[in-house]
N, CA, C and O atoms as a printed pandas DataFrame, in Angstrom:
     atom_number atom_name residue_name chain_id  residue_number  x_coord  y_coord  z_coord
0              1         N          UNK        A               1    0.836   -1.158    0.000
1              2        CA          UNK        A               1    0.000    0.000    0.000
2              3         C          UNK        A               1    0.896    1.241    0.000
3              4         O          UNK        A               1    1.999    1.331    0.539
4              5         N          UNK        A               2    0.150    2.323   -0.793
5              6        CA          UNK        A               2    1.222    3.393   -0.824
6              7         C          UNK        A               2    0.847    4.367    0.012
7              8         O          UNK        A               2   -0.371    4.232    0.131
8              9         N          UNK        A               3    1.321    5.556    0.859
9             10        CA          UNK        A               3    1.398    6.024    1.505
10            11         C          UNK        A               3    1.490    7.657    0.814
11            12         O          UNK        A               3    2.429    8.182    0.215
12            13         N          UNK        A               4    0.270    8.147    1.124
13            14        CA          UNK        A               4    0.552    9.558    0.915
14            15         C          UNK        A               4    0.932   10.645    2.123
15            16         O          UNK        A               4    0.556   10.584    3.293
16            17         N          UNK        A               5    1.534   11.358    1.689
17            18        CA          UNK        A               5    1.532   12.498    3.004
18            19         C          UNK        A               5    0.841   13.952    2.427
19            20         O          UNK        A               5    0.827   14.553    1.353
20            21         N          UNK        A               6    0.433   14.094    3.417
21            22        CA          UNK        A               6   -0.593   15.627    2.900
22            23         C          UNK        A               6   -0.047   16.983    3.614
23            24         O          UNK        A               6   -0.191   17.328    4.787
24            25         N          UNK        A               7    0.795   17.819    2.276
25            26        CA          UNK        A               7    1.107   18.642    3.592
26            27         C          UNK        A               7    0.598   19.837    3.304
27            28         O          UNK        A               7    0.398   20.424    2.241
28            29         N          UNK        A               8    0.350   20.212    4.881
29            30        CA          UNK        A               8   -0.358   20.894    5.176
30            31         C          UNK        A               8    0.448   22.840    5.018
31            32         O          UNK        A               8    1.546   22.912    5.569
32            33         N          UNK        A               9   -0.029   24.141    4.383
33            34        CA          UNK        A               9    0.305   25.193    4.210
34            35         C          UNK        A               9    1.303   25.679    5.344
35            36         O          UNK        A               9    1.359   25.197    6.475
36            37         N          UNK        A              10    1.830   26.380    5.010
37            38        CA          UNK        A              10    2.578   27.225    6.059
38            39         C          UNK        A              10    1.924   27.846    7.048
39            40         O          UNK        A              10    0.694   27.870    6.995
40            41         N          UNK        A              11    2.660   28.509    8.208
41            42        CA          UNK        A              11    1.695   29.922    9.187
42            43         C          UNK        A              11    1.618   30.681    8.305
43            44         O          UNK        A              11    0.492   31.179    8.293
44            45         N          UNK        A              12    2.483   31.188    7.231
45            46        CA          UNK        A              12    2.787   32.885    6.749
46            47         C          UNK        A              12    1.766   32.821    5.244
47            48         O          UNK        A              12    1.165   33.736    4.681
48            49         N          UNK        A              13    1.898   30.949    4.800
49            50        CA          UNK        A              13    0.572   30.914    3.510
50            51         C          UNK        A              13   -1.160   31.181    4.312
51            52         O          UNK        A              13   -2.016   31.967    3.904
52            53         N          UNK        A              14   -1.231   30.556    5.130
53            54        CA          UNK        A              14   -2.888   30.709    5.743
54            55         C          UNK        A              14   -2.565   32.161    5.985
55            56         O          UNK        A              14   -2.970   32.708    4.959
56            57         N          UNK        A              15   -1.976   33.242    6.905
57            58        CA          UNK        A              15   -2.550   33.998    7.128
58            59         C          UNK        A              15   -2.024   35.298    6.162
59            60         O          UNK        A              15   -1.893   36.464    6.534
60            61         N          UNK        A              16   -1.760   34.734    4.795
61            62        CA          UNK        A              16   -1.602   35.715    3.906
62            63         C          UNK        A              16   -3.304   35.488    3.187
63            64         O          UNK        A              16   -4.125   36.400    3.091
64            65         N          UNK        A              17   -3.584   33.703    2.638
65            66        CA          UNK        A              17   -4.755   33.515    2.395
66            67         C          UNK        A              17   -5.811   34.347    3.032
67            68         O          UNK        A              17   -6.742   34.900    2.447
68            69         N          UNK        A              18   -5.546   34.367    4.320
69            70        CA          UNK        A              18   -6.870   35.169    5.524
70            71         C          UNK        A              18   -7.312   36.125    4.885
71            72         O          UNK        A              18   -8.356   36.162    4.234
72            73         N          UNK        A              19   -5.942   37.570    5.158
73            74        CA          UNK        A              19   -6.307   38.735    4.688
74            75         C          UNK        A              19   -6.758   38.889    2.987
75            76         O          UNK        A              19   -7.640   39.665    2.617
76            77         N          UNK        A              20   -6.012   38.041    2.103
77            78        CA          UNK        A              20   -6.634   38.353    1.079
78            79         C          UNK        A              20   -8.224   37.999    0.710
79            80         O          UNK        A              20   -9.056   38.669    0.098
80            81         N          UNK        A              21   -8.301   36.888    1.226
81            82        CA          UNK        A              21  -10.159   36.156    1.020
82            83         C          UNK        A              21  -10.694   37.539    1.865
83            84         O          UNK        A              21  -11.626   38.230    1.453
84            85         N          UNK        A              22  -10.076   37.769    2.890
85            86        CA          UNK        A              22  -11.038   39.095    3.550
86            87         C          UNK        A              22  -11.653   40.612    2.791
87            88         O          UNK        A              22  -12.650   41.332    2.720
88            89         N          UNK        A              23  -10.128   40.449    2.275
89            90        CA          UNK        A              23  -10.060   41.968    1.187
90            91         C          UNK        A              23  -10.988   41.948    0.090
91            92         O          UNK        A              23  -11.668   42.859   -0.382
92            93         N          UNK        A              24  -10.845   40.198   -0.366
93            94        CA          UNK        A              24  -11.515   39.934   -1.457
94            95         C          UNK        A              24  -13.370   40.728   -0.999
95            96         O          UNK        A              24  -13.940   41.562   -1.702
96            97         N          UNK        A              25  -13.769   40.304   -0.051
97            98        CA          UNK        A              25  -14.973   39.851   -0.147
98            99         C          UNK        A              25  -15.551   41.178    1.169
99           100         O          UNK        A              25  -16.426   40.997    2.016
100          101         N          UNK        A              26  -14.867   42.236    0.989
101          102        CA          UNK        A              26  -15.129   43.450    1.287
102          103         C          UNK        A              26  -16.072   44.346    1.071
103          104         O          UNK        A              26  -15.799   44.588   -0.104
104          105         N          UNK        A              27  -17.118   45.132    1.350
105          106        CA          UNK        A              27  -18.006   45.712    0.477
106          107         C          UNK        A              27  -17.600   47.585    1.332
107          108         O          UNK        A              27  -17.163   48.525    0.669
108          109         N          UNK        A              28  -17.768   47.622    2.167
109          110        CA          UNK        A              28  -17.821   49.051    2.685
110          111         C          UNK        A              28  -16.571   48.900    3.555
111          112         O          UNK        A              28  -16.910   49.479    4.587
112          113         N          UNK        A              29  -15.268   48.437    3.745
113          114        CA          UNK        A              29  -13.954   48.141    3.858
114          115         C          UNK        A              29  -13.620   48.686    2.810
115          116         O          UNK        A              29  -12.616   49.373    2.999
116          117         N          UNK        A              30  -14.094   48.725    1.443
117          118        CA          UNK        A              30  -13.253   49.399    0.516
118          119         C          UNK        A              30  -13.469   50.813    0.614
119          120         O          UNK        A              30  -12.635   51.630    1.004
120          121         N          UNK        A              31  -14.637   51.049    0.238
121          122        CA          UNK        A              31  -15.152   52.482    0.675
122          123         C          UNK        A              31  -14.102   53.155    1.579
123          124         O          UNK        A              31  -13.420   54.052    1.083
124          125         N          UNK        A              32  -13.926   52.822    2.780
125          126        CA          UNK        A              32  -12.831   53.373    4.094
126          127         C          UNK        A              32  -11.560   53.271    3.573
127          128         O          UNK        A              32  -10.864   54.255    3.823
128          129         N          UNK        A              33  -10.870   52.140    2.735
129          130        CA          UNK        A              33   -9.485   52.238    2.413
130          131         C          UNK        A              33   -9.101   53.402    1.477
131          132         O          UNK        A              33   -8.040   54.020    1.387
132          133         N          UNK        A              34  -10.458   53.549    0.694
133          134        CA          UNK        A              34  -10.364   54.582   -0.378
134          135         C          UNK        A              34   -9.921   56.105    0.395
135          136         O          UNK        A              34   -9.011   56.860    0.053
136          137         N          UNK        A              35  -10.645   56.226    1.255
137          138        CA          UNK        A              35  -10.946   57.590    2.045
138          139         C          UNK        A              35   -9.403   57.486    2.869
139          140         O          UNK        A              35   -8.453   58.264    2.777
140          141         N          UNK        A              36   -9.520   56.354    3.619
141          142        CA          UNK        A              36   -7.600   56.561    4.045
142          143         C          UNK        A              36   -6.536   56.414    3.349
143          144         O          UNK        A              36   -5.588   56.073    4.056
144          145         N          UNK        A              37   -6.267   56.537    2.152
145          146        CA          UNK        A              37   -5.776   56.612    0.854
146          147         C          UNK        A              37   -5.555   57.928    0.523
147          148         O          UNK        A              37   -4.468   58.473    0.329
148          149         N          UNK        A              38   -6.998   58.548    0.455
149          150        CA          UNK        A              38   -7.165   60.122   -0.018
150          151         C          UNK        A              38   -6.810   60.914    1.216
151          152         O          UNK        A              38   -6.196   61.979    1.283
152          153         N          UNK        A              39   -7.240   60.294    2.021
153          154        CA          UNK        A              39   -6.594   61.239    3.453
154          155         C          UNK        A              39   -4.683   61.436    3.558
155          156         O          UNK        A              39   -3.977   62.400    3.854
156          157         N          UNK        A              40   -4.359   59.951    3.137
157          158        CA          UNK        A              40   -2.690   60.240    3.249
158          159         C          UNK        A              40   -2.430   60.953    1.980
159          160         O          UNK        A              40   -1.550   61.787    2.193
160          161         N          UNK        A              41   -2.798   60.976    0.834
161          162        CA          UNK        A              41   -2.121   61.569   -0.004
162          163         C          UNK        A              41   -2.629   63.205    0.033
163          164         O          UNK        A              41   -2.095   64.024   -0.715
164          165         N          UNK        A              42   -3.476   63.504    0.771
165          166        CA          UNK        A              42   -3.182   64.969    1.068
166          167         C          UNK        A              42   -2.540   65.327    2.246
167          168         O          UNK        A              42   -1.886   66.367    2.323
168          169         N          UNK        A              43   -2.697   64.412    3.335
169          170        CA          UNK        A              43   -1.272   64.826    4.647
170          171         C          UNK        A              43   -0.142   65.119    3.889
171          172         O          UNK        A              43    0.433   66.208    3.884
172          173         N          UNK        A              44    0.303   63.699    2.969
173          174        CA          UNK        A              44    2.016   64.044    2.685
174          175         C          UNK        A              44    2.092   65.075    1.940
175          176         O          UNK        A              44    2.778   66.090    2.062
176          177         N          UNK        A              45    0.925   64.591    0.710
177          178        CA          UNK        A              45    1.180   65.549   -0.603
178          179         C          UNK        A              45    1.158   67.184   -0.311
179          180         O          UNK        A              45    2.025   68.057   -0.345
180          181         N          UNK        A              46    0.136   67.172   -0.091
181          182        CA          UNK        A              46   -0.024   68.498   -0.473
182          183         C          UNK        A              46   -0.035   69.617    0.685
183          184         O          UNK        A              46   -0.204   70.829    0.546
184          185         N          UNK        A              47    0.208   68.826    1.960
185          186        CA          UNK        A              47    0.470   69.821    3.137
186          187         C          UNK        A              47    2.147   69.870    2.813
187          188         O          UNK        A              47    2.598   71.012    2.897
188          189         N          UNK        A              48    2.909   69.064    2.541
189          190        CA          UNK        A              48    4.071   68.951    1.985
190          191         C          UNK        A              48    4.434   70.402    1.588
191          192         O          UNK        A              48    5.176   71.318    1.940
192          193         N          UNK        A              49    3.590   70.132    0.748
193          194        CA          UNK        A              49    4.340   71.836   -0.244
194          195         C          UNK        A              49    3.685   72.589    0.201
195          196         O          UNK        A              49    3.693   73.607   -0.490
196          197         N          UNK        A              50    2.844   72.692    1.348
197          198        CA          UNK        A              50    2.782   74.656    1.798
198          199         C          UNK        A              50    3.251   74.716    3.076
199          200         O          UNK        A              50    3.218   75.826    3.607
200          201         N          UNK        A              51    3.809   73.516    3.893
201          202        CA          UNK        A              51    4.092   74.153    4.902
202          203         C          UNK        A              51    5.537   73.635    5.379
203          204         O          UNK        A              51    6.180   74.312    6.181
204          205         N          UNK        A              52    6.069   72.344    4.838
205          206        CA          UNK        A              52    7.698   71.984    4.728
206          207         C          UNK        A              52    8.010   72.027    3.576
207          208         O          UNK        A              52    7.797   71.251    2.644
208          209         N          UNK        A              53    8.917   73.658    3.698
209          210        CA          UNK        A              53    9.760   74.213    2.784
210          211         C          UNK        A              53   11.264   73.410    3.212
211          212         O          UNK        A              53   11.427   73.015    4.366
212          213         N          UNK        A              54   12.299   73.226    2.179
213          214        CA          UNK        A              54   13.312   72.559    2.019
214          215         C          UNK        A              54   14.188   73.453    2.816
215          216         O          UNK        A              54   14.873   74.191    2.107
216          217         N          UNK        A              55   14.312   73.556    3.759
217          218        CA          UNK        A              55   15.066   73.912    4.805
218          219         C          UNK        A              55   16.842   74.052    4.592
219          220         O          UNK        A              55   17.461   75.113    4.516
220          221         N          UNK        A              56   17.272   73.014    4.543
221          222        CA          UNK        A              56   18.393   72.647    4.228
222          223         C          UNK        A              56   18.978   72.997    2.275
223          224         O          UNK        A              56   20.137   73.308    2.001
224          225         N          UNK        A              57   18.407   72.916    1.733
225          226        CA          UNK        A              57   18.741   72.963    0.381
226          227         C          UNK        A              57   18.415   74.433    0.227
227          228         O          UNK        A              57   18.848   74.935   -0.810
228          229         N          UNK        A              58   17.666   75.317    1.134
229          230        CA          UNK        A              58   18.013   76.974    0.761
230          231         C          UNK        A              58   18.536   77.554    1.973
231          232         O          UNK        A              58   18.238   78.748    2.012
232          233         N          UNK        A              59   19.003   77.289    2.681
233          234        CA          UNK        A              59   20.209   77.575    3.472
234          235         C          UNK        A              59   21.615   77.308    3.438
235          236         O          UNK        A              59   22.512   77.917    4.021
236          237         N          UNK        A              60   21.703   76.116    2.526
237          238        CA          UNK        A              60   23.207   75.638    2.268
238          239         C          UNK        A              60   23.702   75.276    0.969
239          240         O          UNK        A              60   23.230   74.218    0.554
240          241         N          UNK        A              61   24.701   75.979    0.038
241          242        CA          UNK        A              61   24.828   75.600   -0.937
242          243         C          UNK        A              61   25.373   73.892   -1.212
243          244         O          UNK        A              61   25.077   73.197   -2.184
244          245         N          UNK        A              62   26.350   73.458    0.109
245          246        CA          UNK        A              62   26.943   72.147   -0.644
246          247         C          UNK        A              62   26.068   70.798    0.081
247          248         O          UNK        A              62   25.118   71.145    0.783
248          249         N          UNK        A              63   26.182   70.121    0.027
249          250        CA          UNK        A              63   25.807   68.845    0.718
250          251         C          UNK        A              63   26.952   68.995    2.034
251          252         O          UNK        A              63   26.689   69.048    3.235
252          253         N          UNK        A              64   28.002   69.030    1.514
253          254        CA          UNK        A              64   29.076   69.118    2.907
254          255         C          UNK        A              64   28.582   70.236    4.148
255          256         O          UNK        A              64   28.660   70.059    5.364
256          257         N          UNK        A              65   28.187   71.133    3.600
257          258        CA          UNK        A              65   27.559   72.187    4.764
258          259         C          UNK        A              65   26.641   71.695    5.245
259          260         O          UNK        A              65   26.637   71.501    6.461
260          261         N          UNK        A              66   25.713   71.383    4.561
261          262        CA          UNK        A              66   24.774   70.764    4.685
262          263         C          UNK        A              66   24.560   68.752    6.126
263          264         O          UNK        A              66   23.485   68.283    6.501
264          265         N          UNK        A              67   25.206   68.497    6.283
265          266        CA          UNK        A              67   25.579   67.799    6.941
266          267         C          UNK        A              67   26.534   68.025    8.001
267          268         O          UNK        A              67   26.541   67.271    8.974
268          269         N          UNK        A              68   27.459   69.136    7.891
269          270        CA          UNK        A              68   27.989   69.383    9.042
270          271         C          UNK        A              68   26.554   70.502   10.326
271          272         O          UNK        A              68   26.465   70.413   11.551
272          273         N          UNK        A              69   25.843   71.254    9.524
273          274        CA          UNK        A              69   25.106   71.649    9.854
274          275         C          UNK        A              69   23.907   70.405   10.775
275          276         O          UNK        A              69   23.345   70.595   11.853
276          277         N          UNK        A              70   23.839   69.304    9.968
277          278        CA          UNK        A              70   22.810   68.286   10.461
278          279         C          UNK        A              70   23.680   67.654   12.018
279          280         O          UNK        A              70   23.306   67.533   13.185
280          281         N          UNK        A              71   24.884   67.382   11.349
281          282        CA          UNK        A              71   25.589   66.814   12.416
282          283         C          UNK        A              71   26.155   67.596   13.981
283          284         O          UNK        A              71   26.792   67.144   14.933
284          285         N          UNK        A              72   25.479   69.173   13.637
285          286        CA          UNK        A              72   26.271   69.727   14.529
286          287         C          UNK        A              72   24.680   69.569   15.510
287          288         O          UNK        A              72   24.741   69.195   16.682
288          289         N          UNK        A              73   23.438   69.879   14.898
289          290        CA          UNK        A              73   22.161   69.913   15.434
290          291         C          UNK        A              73   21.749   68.773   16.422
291          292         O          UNK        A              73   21.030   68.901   17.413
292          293         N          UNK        A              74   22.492   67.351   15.844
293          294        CA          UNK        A              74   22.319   66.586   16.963
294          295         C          UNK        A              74   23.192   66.022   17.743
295          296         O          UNK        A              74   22.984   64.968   18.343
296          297         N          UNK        A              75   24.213   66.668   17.791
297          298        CA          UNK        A              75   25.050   66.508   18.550
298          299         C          UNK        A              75   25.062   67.202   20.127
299          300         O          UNK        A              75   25.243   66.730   21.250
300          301         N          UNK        A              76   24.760   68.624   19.582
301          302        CA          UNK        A              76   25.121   69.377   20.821
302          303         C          UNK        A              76   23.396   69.252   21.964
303          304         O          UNK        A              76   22.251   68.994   21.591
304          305         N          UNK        A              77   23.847   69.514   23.151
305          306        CA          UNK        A              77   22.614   68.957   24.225
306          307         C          UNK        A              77   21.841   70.255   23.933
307          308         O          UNK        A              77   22.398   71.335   23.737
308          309         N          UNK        A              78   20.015   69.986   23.918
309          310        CA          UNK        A              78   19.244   70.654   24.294
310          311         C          UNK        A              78   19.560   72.362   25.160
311          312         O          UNK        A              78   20.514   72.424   25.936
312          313         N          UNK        A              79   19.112   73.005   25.038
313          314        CA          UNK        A              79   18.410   74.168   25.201
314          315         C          UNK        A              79   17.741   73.707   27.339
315          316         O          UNK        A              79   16.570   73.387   27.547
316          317         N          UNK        A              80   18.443   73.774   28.120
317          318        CA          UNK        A              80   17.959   73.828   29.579
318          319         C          UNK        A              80   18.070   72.559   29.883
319          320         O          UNK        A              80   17.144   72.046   30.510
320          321         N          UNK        A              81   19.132   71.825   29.542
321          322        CA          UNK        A              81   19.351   70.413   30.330
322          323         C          UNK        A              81   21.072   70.755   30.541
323          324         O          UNK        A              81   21.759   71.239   29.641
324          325         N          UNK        A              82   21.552   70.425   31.801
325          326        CA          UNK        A              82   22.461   70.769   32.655
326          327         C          UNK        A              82   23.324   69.345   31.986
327          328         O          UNK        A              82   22.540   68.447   31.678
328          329         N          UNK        A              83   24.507   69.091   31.778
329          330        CA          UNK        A              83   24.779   67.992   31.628
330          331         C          UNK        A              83   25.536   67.721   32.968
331          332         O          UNK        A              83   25.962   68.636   33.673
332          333         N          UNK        A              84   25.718   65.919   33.373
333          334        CA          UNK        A              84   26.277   65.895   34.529
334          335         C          UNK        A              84   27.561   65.390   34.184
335          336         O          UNK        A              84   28.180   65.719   33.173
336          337         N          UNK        A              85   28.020   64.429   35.213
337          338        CA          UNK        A              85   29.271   64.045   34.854
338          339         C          UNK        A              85   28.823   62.283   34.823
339          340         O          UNK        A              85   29.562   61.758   33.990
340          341         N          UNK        A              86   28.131   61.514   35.276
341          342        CA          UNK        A              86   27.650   60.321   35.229
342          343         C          UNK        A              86   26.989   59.797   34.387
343          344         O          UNK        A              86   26.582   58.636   34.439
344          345         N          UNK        A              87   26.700   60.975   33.060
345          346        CA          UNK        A              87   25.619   61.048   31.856
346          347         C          UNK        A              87   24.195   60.609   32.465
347          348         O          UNK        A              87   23.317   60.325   31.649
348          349         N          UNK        A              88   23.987   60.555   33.438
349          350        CA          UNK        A              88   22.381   60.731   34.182
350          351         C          UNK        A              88   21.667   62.373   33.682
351          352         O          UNK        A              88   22.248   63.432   33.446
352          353         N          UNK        A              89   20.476   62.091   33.659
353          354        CA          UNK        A              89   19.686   63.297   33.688
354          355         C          UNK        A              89   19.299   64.219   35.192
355          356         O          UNK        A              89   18.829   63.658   36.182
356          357         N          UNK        A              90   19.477   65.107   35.157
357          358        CA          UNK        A              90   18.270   65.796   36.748
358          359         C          UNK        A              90   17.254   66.041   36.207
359          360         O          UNK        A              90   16.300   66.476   36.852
């Protein structure tokens, strides 16, 4: 007698199957993805260009300034923090 073995899907195949049969068979889930779709592409898009202006690229002509400038910003400590000698905070 011959012997079959049945094998059975992966964890990562079923619960890729899940979400897609879910997506599939969506009716007013799409509706909402649409709207959070249109919602991100006006956060990034288009608040983008009226209110983060390129900061760095019209303040500094080279990339080299430009990075010593980045590198100096996070380097040096905050604005009213005391530094100690144990690198602890007060």
């Amino acid at each position: 007698m011959q012997q079959t073995m049945v094998r059975r899907p992966g964890i990562l195949t079923t619960v890729l199957r899940f979400y897609v049969d879910g997506f599939r068979r969506m009716t007013l889930g799409r509706t909402l993805w649409k709207v959070i779709i249109i919602k991100l592409i006006i956060m990034f898009g288009v608040l983008k260009l009226f209110f983060f202006h390129d900061f760095l690229g019209t303040r500094f002509s080279t990339d080299e300034q430009r990075a010593d400038y980045v590198l100096e910003q996070i380097t040096t400590p905050a604005r009213g923090q005391i530094p100690t000698q144990g690198g602890e905070r007060l």
